[in-house]
C-alpha positions in Angstrom: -10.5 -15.3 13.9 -9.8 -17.9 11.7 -10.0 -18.5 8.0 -12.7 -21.2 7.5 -12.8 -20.9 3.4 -10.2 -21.6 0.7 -10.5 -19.0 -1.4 -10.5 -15.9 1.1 -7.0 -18.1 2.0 -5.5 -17.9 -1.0 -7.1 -14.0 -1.5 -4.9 -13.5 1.3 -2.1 -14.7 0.3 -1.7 -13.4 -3.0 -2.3 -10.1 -1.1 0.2 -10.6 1.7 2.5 -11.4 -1.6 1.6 -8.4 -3.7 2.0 -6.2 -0.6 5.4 -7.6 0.7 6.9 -7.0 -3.1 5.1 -3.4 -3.3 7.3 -2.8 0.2 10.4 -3.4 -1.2 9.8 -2.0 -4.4 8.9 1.2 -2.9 12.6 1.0 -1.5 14.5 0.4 -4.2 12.3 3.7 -6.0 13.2 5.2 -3.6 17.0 5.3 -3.6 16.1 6.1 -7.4 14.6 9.2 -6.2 16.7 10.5 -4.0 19.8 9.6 -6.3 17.6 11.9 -9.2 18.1 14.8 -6.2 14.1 14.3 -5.9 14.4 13.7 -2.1 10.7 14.3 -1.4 9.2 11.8 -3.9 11.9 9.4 -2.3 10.3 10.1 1.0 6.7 9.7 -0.5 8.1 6.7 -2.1 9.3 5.3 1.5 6.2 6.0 3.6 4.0 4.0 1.0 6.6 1.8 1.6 5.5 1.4 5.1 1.3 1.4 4.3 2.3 -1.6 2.2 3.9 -2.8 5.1 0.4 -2.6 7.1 -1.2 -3.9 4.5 0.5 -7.4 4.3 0.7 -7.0 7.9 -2.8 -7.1 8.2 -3.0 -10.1 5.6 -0.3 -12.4 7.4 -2.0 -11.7 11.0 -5.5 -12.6 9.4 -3.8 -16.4 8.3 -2.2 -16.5 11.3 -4.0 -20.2 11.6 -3.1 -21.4 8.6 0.4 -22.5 9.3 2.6 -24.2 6.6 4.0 -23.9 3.1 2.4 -22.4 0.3 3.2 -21.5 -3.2 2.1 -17.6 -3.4 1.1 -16.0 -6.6 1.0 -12.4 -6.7 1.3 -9.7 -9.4 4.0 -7.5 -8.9 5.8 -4.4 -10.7 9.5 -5.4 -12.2 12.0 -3.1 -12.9 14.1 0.1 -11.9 14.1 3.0 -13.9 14.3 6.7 -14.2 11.7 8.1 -11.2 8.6 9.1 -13.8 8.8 5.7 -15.1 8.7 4.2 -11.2 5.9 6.4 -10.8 3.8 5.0 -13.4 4.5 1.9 -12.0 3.4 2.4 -9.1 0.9 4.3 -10.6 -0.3 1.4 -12.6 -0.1 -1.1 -9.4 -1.7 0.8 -7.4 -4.8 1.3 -10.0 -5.0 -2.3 -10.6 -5.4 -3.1 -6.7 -8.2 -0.7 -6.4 -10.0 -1.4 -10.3 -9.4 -5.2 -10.0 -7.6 -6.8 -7.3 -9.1 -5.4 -3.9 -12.9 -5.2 -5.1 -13.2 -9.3 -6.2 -11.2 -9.6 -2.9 -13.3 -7.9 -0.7 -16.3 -9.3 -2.3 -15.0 -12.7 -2.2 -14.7 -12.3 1.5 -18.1 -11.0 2.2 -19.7 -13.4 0.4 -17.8 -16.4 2.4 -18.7 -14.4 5.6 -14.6 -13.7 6.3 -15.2 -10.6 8.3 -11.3 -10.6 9.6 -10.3 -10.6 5.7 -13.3 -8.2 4.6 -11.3 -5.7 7.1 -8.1 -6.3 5.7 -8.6 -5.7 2.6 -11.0 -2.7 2.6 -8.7 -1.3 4.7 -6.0 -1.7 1.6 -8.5 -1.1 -0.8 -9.4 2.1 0.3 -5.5 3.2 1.3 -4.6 2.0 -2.0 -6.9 5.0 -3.5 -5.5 7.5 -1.9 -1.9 5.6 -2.8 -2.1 6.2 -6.7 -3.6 9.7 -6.7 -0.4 10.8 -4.1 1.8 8.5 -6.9 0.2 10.5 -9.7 0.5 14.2 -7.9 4.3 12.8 -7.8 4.7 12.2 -11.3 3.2 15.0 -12.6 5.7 17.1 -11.1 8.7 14.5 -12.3 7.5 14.8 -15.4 8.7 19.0 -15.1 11.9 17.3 -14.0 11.4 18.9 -11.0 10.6 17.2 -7.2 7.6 17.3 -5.6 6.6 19.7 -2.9 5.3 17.9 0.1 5.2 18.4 3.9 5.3 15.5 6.4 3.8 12.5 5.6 1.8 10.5 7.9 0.8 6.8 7.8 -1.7 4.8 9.4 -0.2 1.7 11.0 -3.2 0.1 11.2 -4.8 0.3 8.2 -2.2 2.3 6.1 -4.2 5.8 5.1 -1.4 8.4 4.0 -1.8 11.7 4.0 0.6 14.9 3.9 0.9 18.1 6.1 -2.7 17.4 7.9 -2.7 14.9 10.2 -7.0 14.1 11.2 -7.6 13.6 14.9 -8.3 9.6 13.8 -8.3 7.4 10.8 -11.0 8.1 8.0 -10.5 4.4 7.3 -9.8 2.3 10.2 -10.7 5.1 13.3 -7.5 5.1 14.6 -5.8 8.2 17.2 -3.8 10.4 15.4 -0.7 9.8 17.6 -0.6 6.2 16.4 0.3 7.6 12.3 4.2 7.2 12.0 5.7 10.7 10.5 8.1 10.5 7.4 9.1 14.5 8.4 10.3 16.7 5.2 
């Protein structure tokens, strides 16, 4: 499918952008974690990690006809701190992809009739909601000093819906098998 309008484009872009950076941020919080002896928020911190990864997936494979070089502009979280403050972070990332970013995107994309985009990112969009609530969960308990008590974590590939210690028999986003989801075991 290819992208026939400008601005869904660049929507993408800035979202394969914001995504890729969210990945590797995730990372780096993570190490923070785990170095805070908060192993499990580290490991929630890693499997969002890899929705984000499906997320920009999803974006890149969508432009996959509009080969070249472009300038990307993408918001995008700076810093390392002490865990709570990653969390808020990612907290606050997280909030503005669902409050700001993701809606104008997705409507953007419906209205240019982009129905390969208007997947993408109301596949994010809604992944991104379950994201910040997990996020805040985590922090709540950080803020006790303490870690967070969570079972396996599974993640969509496809469309990057997380949940913990109940894997559904398919995707409430995208429909996909359960055996697809990629564990991050406790």
């Amino acid at each position: 499918m290819t992208v026939n309008n400008a601005m869904t484009a660049d929507f993408l872009r800035s979202a394969y952008g914001g995504e890729s950076a969210a990945h590797m941020r995730y990372l780096i919080w993570a190490d923070v974690a785990e170095a805070e002896k908060m192993p499990n928020i580290g490991r929630l911190f890693r499997a969002i990690a890899y929705a984000e990864y499906a997320h920009a997936d999803n974006h890149f494979r969508v432009l996959k006809d509009q080969v070249g070089d472009y300038t990307v502009a993408s918001g995008a979280v700076f810093g390392v701190g002490k865990t709570v403050d990653n969390l808020q972070g990612a907290i606050n990332g997280e909030l503005h992809e669902v409050e700001q970013m993701y809606p104008v995107y997705l409507e953007t994309a419906r209205y240019q009739n982009e129905k390969g985009a208007e997947k993408a990112f109301h596949y994010a969009l809604e992944a991104e909601k379950i994201h910040a609530k997990m996020f805040q969960d985590a922090q709540n308990m950080a803020k006790q000093g303490k870690d967070m008590d969570i079972g396996t974590i599974y993640v969509c590939p496809i469309c990057g819906h997380t949940v913990a210690d109940h894997l559904p028999d398919q995707c409430p986003i995208c429909g996909a098998k359960k055996d697809l989801y990629k564990d991050f075991p406790a």
